[in-house]
Backbone as ProteinMPNN parsed JSONL, in Angstrom:
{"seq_chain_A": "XXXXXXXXXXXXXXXXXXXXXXXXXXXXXXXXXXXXXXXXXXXXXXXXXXXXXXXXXXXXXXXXXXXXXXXXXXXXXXXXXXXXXXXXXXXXXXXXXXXXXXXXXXXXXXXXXXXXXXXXXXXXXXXXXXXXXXXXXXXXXXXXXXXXXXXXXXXXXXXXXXXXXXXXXXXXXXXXXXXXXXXXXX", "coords_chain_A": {"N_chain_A": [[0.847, -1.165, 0.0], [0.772, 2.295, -0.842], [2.447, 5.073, 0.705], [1.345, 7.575, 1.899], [2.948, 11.613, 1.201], [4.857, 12.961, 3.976], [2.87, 15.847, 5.347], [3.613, 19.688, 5.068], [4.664, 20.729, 8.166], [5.322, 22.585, 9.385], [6.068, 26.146, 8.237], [7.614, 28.96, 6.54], [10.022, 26.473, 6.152], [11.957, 27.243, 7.603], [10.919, 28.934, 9.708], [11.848, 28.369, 12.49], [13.504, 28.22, 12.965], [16.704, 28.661, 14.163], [18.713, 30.833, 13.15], [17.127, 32.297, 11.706], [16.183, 35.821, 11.411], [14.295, 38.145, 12.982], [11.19, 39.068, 10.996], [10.115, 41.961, 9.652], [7.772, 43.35, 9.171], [5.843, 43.613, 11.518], [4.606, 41.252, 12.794], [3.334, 38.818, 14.48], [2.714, 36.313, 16.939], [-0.179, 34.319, 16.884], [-2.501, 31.993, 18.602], [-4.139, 28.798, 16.634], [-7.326, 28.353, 17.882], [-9.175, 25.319, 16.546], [-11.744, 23.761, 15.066], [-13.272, 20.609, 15.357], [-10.639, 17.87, 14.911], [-9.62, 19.492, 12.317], [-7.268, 20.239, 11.979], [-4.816, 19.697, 10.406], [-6.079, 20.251, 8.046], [-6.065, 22.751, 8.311], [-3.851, 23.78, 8.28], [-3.247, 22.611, 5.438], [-4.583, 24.612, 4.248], [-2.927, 27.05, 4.654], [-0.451, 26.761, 4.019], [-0.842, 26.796, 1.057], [-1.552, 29.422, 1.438], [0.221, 30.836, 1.983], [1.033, 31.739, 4.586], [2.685, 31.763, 7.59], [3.036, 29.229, 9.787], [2.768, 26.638, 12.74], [2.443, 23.636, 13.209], [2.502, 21.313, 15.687], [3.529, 17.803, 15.506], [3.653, 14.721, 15.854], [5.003, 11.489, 15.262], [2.917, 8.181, 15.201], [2.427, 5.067, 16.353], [-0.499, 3.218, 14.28], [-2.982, 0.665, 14.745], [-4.775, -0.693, 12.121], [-7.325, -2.463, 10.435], [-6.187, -5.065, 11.35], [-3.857, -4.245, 10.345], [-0.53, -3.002, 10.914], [-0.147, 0.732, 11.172], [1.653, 3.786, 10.191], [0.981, 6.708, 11.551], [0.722, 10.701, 11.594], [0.321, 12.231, 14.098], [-1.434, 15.444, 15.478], [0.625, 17.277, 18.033], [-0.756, 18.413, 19.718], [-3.793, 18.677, 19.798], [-5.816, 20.218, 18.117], [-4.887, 22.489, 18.412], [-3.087, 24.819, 16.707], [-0.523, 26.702, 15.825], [-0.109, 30.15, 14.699], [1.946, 32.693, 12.706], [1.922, 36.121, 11.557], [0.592, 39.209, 10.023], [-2.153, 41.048, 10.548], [-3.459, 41.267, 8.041], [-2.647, 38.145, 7.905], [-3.772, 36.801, 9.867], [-6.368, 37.713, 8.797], [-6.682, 36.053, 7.017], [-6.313, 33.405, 7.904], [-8.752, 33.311, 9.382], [-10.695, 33.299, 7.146], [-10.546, 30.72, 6.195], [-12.263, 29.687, 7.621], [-11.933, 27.518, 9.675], [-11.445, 27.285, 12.291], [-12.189, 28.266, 15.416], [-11.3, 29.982, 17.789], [-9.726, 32.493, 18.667], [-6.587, 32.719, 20.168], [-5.12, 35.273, 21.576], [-1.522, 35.875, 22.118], [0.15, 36.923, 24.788], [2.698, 37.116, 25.49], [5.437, 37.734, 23.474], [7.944, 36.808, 22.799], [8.106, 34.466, 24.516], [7.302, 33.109, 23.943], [7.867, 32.148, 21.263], [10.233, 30.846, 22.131], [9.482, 28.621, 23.877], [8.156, 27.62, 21.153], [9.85, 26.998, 19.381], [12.293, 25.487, 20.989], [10.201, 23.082, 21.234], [10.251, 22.591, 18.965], [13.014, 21.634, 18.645], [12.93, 19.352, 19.604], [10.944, 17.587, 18.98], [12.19, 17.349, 16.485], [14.415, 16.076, 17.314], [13.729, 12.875, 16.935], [13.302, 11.594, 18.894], [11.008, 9.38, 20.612], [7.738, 10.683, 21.822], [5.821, 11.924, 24.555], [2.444, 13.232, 24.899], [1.871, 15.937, 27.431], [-0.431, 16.788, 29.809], [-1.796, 19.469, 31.368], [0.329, 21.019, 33.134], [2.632, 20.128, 35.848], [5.49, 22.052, 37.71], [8.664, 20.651, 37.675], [12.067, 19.809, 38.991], [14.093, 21.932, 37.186], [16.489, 21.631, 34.885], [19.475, 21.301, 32.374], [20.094, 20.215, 29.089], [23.06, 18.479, 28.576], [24.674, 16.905, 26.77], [24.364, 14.613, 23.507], [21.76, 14.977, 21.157], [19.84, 17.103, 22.078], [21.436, 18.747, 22.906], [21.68, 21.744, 25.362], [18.935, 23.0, 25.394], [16.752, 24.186, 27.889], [14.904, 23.191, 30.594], [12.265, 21.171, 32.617], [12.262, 18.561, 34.65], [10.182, 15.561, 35.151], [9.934, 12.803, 37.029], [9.668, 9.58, 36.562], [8.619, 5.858, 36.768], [10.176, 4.771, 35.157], [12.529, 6.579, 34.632], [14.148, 9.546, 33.905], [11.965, 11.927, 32.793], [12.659, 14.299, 30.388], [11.149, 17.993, 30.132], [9.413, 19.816, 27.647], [7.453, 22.71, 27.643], [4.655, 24.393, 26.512], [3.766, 27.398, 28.573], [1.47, 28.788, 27.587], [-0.758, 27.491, 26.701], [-0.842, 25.504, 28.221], [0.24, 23.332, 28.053], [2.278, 20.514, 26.919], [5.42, 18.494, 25.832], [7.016, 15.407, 26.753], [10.454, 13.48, 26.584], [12.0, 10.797, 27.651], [15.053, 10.665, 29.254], [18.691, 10.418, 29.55], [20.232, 10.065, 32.675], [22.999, 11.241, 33.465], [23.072, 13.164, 30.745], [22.203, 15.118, 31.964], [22.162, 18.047, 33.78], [21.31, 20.068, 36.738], [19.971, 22.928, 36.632], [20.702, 25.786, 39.499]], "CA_chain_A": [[0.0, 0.0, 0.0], [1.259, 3.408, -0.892], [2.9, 6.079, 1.876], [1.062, 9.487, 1.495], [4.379, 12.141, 1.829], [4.509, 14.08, 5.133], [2.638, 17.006, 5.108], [4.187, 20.33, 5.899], [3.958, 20.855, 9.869], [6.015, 23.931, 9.716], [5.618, 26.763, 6.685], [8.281, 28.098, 5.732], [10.561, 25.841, 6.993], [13.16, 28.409, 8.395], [10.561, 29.343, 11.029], [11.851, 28.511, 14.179], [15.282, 28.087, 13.112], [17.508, 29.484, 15.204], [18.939, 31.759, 12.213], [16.04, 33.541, 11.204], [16.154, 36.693, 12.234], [12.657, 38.61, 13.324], [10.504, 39.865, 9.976], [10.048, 43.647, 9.948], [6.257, 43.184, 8.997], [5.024, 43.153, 12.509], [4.037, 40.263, 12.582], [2.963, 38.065, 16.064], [2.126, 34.612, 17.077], [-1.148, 33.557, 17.226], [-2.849, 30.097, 18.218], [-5.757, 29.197, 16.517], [-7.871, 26.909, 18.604], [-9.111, 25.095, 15.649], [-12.643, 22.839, 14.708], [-12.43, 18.999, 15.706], [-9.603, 17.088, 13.106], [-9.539, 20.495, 11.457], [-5.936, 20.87, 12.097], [-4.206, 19.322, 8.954], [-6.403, 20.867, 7.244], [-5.838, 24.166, 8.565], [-2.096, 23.912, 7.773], [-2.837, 23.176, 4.495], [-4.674, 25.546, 3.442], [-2.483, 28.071, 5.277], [1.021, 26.636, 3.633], [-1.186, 27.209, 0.314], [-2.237, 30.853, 1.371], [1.806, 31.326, 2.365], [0.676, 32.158, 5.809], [3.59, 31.108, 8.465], [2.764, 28.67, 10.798], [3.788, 25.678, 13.392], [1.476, 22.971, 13.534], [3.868, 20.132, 15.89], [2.683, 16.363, 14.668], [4.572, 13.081, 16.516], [4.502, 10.074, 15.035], [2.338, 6.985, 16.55], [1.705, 3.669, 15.476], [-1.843, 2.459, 14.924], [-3.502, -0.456, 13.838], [-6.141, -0.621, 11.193], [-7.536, -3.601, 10.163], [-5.095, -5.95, 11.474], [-2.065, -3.73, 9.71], [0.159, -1.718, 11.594], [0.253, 2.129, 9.744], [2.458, 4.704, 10.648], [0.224, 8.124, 11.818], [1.619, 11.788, 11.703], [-0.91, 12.924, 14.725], [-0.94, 16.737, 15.911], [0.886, 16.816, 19.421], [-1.779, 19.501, 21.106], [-4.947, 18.555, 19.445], [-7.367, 21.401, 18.128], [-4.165, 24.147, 18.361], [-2.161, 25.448, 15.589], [0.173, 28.323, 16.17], [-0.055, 30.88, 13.494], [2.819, 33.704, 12.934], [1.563, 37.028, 11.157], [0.1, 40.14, 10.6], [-3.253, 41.28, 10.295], [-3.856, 40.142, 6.829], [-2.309, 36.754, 7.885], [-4.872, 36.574, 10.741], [-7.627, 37.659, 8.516], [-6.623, 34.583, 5.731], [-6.586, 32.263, 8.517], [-10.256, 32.794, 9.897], [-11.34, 32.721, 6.123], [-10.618, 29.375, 6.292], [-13.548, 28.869, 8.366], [-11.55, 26.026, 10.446], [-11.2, 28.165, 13.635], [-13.347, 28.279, 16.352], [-11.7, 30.975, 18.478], [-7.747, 33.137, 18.389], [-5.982, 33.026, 20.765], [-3.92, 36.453, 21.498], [-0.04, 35.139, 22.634], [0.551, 38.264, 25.09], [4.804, 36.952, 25.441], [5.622, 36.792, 22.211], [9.531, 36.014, 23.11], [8.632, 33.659, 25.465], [5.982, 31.555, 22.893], [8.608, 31.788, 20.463], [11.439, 30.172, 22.828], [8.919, 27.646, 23.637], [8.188, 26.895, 19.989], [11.922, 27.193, 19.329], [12.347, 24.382, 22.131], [9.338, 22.276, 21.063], [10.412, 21.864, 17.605], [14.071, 21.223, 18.717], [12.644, 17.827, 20.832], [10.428, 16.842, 17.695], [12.954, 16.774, 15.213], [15.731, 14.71, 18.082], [13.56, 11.88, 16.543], [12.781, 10.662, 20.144], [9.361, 9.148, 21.192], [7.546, 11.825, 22.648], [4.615, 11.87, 25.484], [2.15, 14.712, 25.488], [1.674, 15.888, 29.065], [-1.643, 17.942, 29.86], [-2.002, 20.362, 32.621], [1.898, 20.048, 33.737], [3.116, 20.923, 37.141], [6.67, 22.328, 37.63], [9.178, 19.978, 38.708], [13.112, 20.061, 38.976], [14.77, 22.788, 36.242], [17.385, 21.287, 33.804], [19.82, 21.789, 31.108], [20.387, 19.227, 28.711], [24.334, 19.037, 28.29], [25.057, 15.758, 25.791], [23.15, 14.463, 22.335], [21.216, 15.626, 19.793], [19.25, 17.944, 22.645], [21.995, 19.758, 23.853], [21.706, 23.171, 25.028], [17.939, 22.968, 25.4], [16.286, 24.014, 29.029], [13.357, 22.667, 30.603], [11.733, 20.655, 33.56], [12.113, 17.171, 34.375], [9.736, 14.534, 35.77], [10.507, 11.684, 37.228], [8.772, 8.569, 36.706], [9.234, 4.77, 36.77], [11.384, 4.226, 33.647], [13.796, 6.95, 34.78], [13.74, 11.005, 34.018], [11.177, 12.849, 31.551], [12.683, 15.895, 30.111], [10.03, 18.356, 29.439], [9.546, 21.286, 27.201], [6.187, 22.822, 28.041], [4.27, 25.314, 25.942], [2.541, 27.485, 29.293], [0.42, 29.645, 26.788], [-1.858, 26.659, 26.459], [-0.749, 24.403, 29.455], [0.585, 21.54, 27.5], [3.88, 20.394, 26.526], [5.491, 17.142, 25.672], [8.574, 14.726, 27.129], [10.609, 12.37, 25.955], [13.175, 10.134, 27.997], [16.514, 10.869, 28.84], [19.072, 9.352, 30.991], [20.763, 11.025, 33.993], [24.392, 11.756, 32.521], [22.435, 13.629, 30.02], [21.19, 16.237, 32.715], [23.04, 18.823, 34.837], [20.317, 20.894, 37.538], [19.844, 24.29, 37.172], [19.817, 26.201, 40.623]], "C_chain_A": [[0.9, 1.239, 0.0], [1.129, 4.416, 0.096], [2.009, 6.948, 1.589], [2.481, 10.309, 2.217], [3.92, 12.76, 3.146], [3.738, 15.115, 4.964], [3.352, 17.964, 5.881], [3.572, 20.517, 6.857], [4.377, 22.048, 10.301], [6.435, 24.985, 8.333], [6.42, 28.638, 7.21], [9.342, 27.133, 6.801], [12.094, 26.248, 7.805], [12.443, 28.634, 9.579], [10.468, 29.465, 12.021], [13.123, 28.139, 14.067], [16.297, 29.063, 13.881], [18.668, 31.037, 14.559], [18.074, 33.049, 11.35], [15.894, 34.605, 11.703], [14.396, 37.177, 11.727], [12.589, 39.47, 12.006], [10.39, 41.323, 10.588], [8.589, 43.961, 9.676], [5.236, 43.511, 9.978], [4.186, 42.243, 12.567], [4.365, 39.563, 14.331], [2.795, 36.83, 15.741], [0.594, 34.66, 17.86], [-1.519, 32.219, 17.684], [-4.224, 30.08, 18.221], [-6.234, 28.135, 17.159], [-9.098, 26.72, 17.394], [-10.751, 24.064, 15.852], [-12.198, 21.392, 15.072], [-11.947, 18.4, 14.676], [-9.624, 18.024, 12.467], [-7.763, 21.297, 11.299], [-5.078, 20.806, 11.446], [-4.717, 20.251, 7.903], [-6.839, 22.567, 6.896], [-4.78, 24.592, 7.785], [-2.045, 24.052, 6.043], [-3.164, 24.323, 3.54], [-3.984, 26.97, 4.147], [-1.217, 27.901, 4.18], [0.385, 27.546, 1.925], [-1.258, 28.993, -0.176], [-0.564, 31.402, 1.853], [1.474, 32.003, 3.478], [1.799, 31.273, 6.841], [2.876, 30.499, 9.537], [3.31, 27.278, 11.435], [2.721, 25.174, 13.643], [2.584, 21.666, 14.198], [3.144, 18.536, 15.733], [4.118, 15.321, 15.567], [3.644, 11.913, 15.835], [3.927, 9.105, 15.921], [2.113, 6.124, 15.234], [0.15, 3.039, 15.533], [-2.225, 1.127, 14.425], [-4.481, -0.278, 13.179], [-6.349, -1.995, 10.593], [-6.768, -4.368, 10.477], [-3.755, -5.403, 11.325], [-1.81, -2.764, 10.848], [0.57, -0.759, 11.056], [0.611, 2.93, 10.946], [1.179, 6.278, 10.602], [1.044, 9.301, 11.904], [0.137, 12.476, 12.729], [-0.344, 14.103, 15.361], [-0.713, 16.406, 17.584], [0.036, 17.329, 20.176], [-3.114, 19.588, 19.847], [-5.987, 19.952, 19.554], [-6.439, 22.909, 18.115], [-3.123, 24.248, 17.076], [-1.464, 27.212, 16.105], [0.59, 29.119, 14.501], [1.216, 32.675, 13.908], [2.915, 34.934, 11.83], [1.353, 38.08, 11.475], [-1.143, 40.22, 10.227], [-3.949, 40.388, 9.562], [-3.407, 38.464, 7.256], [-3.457, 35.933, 8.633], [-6.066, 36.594, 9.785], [-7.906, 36.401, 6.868], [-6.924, 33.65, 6.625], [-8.188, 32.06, 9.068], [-11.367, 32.596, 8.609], [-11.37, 31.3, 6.109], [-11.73, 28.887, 6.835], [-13.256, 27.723, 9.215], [-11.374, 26.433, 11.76], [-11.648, 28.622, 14.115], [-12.842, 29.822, 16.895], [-9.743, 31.454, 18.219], [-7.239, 33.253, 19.842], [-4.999, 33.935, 20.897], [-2.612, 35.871, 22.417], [0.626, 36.472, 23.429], [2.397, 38.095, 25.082], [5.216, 36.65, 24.204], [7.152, 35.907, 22.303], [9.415, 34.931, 23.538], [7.82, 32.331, 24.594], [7.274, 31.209, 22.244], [9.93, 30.722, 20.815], [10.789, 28.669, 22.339], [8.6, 26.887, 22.219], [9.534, 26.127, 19.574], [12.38, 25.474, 20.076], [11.636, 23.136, 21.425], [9.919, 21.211, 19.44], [11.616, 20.974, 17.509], [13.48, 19.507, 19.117], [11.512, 17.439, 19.85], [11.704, 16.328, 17.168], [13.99, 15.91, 16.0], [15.23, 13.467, 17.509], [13.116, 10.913, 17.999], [11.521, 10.559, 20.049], [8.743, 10.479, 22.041], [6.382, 11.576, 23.595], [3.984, 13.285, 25.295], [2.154, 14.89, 27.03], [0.778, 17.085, 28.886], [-1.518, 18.447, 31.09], [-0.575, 20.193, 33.761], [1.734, 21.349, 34.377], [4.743, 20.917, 37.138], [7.7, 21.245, 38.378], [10.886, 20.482, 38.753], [13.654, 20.902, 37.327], [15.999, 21.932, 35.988], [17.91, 21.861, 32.807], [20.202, 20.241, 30.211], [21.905, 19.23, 28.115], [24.972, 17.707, 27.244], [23.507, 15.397, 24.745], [22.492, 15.453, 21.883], [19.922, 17.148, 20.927], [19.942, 19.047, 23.309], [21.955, 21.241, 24.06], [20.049, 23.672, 25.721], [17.614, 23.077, 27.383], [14.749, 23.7, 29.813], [13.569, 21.926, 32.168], [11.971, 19.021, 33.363], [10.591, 16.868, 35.405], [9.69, 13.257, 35.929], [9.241, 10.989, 37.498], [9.068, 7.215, 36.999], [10.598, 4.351, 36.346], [12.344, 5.021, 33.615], [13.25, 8.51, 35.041], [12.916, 11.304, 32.585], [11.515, 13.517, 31.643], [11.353, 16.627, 29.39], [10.002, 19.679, 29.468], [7.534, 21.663, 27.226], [5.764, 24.424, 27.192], [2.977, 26.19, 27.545], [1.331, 28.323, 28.794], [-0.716, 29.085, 26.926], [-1.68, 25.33, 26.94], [-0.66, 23.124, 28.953], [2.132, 22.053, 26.964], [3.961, 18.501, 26.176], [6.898, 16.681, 26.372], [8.777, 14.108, 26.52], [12.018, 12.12, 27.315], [14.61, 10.144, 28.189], [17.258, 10.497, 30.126], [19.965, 10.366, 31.866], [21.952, 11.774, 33.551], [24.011, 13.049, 31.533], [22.646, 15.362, 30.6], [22.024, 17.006, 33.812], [21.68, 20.111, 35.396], [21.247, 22.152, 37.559], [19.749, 25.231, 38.597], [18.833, 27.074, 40.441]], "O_chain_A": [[1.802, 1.252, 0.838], [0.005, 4.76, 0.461], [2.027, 6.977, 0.359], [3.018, 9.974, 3.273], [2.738, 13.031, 3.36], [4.102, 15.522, 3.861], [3.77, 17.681, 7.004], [2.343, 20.554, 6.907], [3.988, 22.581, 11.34], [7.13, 24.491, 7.446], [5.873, 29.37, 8.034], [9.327, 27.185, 8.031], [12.959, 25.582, 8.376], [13.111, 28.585, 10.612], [9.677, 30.139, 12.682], [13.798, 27.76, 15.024], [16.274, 30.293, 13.908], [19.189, 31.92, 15.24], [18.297, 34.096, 10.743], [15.31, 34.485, 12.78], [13.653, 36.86, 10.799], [13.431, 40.324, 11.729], [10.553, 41.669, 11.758], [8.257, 45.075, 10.081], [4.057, 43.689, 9.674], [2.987, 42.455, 12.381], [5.312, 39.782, 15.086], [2.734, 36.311, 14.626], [0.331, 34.943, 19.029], [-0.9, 31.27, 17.203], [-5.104, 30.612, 18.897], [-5.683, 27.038, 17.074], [-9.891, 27.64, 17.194], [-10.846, 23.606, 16.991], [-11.022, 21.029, 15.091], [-12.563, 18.304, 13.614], [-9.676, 17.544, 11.334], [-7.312, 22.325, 10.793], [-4.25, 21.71, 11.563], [-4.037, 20.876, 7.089], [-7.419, 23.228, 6.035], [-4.734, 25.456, 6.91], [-1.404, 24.864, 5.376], [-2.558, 24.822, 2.591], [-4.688, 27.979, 4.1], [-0.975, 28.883, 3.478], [0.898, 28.605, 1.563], [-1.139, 29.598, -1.241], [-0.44, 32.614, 2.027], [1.679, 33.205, 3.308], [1.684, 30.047, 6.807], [2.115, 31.193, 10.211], [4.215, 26.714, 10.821], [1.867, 25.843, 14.225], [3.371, 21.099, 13.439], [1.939, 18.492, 15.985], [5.327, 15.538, 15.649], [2.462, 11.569, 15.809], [4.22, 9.036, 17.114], [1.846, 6.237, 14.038], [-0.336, 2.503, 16.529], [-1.514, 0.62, 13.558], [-5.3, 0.464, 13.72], [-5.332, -2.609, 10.268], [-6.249, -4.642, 9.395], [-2.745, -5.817, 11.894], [-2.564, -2.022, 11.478], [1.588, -0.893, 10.376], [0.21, 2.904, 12.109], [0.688, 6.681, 9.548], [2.187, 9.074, 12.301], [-0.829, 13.05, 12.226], [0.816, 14.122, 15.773], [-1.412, 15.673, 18.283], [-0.096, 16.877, 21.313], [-3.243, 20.572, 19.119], [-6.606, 20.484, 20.475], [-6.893, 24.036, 17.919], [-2.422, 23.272, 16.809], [-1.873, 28.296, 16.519], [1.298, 28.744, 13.567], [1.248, 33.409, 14.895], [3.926, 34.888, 11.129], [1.579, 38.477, 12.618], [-1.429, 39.344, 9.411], [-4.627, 39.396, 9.829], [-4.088, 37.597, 6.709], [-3.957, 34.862, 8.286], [-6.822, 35.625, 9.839], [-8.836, 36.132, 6.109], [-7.851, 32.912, 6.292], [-8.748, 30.968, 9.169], [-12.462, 32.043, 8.715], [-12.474, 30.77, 5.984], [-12.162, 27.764, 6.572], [-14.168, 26.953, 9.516], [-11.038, 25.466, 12.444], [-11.891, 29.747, 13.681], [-13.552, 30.8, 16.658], [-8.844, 30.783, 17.712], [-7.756, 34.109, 20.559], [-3.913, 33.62, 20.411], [-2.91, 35.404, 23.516], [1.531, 37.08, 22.859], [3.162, 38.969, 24.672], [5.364, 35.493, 23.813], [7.382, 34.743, 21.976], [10.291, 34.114, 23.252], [7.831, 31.103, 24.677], [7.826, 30.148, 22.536], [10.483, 29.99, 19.994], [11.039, 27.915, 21.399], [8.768, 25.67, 22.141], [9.94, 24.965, 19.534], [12.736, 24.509, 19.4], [12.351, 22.209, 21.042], [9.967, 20.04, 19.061], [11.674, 19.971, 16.798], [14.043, 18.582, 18.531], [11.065, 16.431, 20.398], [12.183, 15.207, 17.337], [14.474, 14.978, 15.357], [16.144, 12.646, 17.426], [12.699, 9.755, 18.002], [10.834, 11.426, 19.509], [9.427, 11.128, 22.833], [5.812, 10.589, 23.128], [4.632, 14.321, 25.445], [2.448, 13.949, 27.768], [0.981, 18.063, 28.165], [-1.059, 17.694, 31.949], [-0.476, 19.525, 34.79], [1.313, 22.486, 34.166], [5.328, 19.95, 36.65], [7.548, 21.015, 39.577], [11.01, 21.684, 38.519], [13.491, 20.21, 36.322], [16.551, 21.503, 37.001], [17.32, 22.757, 32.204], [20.572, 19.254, 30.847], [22.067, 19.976, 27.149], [26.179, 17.898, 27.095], [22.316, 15.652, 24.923], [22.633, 16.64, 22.179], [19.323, 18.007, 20.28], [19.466, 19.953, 23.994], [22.159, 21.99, 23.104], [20.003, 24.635, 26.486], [18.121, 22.244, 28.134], [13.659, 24.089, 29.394], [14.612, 22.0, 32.818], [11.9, 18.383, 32.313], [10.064, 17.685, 36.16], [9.403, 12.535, 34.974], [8.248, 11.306, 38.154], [10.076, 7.226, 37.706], [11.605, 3.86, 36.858], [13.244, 4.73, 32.827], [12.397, 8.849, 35.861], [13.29, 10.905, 31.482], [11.282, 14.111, 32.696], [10.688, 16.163, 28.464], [10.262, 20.499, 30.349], [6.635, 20.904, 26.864], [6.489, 25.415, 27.281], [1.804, 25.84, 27.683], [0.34, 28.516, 29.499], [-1.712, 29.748, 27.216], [-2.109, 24.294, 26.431], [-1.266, 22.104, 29.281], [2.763, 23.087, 26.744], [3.101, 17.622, 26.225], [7.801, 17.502, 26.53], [7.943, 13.727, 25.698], [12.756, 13.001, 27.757], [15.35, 9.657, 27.334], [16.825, 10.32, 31.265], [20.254, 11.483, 31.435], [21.824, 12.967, 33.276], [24.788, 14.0, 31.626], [23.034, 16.373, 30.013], [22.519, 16.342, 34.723], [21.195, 20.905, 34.59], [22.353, 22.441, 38.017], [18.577, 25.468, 38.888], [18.115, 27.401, 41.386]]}, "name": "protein", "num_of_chains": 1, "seq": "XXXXXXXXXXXXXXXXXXXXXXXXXXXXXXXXXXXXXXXXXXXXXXXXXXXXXXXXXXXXXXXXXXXXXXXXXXXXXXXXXXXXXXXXXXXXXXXXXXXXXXXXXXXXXXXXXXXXXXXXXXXXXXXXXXXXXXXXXXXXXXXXXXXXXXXXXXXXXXXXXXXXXXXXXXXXXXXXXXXXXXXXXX"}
């Protein structure tokens, strides 16, 4: 049975690169809280309308009929973060896929967080969402493909969860990492 390709999850794909310097446009971050499953199909008609945005997607495995298929599911269900001005805002609610806008009053501090979020996608690790996260021990991550990156752990069975947390919209995600890894922030 034939793959369908990725779809873009991030438009253009400089947008949270750590090289991009800030547009002169005035342009902000939005997040649109989005229609139910309307969130793919937000993106694309946004990438279409050349409207910047960060939709974050983790892979999962499901089953369907017996087969095991590879899923690209959005990590924060129902949100899309949109990065414009005016006009960009007023293409995106044409869409008609977007219930309500969220105004992003920090924009620095969304952008970190994005910044962050996307870094701990693309490491290729498994990821966990985590809903309504409480603060635990401060970290830096000082070895591997995360290095550099600061954030919260939580400790569970299977060892430490590092976790980058979006608090705009009280979710975030972890993924696994082993102690060596991790040097505490005071």
């Amino acid at each position: 049975m034939p793959r369908l390709p990725i779809e873009p999850y991030v438009f253009p794909d400089s947008l949270l690169s750590s090289d991009e310097s800030p547009p002169d446009d005035n342009s902000r971050w939005w997040v649109m809280h989005t229609r139910p499953r309307q969130e793919k199909s937000l993106a694309r008609e946004l990438c279409l309308a050349g409207v910047r945005f960060y939709l974050p997607v983790i892979s999962k495995r499901v089953r369907v009929n017996g087969r095991v298929a590879k899923s690209c599911l959005p990590l924060f269900p129902g949100y899309v973060a949109v990065r414009g001005n005016e006009q960009d805002l007023a293409a995106t609610l044409e869409t008609r896929r977007v219930v309500n806008v969220l105004d992003v009053m920090f924009q620095e501090e969304f952008q970190t967080d994005m910044h962050r979020l996307h870094r701990l996608i693309e490491s290729g690790r498994p990821l966990t969402r985590e809903d309504r996260l409480a603060a635990g021990d401060r970290v830096v991550i000082r070895k591997g493909p995360l290095a550099g990156l600061e954030g919260d752990v939580l400790r569970c069975a299977a060892g430490h969860r590092f976790l980058v947390q979006v608090n705009f919209i009280q979710r975030g995600a972890s993924v696994l990492v082993d102690d060596f890894e991790l040097d505490f922030i005071d």
